[in-house]
C-alpha positions in Angstrom: 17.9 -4.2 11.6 19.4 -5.3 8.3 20.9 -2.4 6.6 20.9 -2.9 2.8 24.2 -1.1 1.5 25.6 0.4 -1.7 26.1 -2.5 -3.8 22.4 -4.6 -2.2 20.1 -2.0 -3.5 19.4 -1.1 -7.4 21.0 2.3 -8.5 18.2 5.1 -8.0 15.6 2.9 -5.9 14.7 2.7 -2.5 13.3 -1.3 -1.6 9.9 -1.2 -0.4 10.7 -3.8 1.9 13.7 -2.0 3.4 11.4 1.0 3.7 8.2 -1.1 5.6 11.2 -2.8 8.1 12.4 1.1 8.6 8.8 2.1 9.4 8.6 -0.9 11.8 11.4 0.4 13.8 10.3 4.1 13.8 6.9 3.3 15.0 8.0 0.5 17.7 10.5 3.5 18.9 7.2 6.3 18.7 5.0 3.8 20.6 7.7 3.5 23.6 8.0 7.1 23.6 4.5 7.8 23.7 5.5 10.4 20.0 2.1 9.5 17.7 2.7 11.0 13.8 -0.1 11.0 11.4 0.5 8.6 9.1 -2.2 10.1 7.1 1.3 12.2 6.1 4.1 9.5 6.6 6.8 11.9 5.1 7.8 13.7 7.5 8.7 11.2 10.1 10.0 8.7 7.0 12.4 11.7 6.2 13.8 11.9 10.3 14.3 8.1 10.5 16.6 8.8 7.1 17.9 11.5 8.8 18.6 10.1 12.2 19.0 6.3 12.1 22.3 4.4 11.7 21.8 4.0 7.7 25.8 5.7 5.8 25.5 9.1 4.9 25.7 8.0 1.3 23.3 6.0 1.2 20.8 7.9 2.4 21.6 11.3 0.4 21.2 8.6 -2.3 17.5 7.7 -1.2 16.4 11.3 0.0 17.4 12.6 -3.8 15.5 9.5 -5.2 12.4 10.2 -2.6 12.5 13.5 -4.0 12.8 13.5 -7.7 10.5 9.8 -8.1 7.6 10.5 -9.9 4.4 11.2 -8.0 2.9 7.4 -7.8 6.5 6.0 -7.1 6.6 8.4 -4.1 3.2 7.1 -3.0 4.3 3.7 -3.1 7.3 4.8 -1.0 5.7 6.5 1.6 3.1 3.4 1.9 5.7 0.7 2.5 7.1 2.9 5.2 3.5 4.1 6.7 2.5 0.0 6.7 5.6 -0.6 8.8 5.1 2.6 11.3 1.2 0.8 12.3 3.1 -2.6 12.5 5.6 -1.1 15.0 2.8 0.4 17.3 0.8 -2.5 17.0 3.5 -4.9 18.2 3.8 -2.7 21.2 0.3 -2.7 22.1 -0.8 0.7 20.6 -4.0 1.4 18.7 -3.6 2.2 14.8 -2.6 5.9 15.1 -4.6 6.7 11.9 -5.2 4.8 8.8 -2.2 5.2 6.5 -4.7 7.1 3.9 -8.3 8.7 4.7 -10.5 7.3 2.2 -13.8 6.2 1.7 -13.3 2.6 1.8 -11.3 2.0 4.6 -11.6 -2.2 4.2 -10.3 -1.2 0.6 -7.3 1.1 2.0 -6.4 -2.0 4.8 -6.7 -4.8 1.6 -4.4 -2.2 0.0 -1.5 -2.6 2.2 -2.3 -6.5 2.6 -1.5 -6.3 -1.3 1.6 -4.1 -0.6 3.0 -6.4 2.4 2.2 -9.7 -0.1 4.5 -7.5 -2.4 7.1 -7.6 -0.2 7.0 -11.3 0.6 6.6 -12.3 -2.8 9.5 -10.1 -4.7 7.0 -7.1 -6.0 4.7 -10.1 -7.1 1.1 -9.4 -6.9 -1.2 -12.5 -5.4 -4.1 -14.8 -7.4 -6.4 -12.9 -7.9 -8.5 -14.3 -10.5 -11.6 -14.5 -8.0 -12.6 -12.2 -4.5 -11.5 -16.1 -2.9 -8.4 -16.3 -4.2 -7.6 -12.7 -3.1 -8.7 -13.2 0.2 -7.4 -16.5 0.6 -3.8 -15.1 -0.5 -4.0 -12.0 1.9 -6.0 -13.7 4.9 -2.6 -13.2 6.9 -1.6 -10.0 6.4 -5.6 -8.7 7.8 -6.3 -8.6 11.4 -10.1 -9.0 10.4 -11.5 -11.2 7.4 -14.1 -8.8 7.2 -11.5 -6.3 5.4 -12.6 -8.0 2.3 -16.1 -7.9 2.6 -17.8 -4.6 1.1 -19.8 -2.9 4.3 -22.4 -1.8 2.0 -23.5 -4.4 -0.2 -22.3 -7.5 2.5 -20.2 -8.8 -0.7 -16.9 -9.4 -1.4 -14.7 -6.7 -3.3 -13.8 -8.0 -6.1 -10.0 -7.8 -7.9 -8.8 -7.2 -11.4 -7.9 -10.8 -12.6 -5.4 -9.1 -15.2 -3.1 -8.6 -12.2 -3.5 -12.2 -11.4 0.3 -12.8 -10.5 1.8 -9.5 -12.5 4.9 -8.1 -11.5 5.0 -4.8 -10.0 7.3 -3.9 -12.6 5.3 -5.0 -15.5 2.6 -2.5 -14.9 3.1 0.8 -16.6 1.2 3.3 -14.3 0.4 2.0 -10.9 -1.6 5.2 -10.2 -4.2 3.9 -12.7 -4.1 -0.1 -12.4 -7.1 -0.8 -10.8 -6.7 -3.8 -8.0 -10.2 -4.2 -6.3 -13.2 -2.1 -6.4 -16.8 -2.4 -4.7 -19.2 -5.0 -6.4 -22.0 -2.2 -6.9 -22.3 1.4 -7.3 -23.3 3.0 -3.9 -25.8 5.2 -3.6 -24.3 8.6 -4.7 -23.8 7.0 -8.3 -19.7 6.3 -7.2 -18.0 3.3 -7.0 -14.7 2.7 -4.5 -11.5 1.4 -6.4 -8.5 0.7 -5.7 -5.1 1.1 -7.2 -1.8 -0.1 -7.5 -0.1 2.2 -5.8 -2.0 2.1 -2.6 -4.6 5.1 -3.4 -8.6 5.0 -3.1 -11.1 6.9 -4.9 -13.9 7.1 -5.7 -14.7 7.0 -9.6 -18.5 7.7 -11.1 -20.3 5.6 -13.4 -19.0 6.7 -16.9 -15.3 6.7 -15.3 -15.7 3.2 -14.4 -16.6 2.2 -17.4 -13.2 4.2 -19.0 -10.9 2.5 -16.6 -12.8 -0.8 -16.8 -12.2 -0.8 -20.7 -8.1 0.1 -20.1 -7.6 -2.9 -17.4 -9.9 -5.1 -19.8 -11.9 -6.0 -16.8 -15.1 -8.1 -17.2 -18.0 -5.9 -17.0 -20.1 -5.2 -13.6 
């Protein structure tokens, strides 16, 4: 594995992609050795690959001090990148996802999340077209194991994205913890909607907090 060093990484962040490639390796080992961790909680075994792999000293006393003191959505991101890599190591060798990286109530949403957060990678922190549900699928078609993923289970539509993040860089948006990406194209029956953000999370919002974060993003009404 490529090992970024001192000078390849920006002072006081950890790469995403570096992180999801460090995952990779942990879970490939985990799967051989028969070790599952719930990557419901990616931290702890994100904090023994720093602890244990081949990575300088430096560097990662460097990354554990920014781990610890990032703010609470950067830390989410962080710990996503390296959860997406941990399935993609078990999956190459054959394994079952453990558990899905978060427990939510959308899980197509959760899986389109990381799909978003692997294009990321691929595309330096660039988010994908995503003017229309067909231009989001058609960008993240390869990074699903199922084309279903973008098709709400409920209503038999597709989820629809937040065309202001059409091609935004990840570092253009001010709070990923409230950028909404995709959401469900109704409100299910217990009055809630499923939405997700930028930084990987999924809720669940109600009516009138649709409508607030709907008016932030400048989203077309639904």
């Amino acid at each position: 594995m490529h090992r970024p060093t001192r000078d390849q990484s920006p002072k006081g962040k950890i790469p995403q992609r570096w992180l999801y490639h460090l995952g990779v390796r942990r879970g490939t080992a985990d799967a051989k050795s028969g070790i599952h961790y719930n990557t419901n909680n990616p931290g702890l075994p994100l904090l023994l690959s720093l602890q244990t792999g081949p990575q300088p000293s430096a560097l990662v006393e460097r990354y554990l001090q920014e781990l610890v003191a990032a703010p609470e959505a950067q830390q989410r991101l962080y710990l996503n990148a390296f959860a997406a890599g941990y399935k993609e190591g078990m999956r190459r060798q054959g394994k079952p996802p453990v558990i899905p990286v978060l427990v939510l109530p959308a899980p197509r949403l959760t899986d389109i999340g990381i799909a978003l957060l692997q294009y990321m990678m691929d595309h330096n922190e660039t988010l994908p077209p995503m003017a229309t549900s067909e231009d989001m699928e058609k960008a993240l078609r390869r990074y699903v194991a199922d084309t279903r993923t973008f098709i709400d289970p409920i209503s038999g539509l597709l989820y629809l994205p937040n065309p202001a993040l059409s091609g935004a860089h990840l570092a253009a948006v001010a709070n990923p913890a409230s950028a909404v990406c995709a959401y469900q194209p109704i409100i299910g029956r217990d009055g809630r909607r499923a939405v997700l953000f930028l930084d990987g999370n999924v809720r669940k919002v109600t009516k009138a907090g649709w409508g607030k974060l709907r008016q932030q993003m400048e989203m077309p009404q639904r």
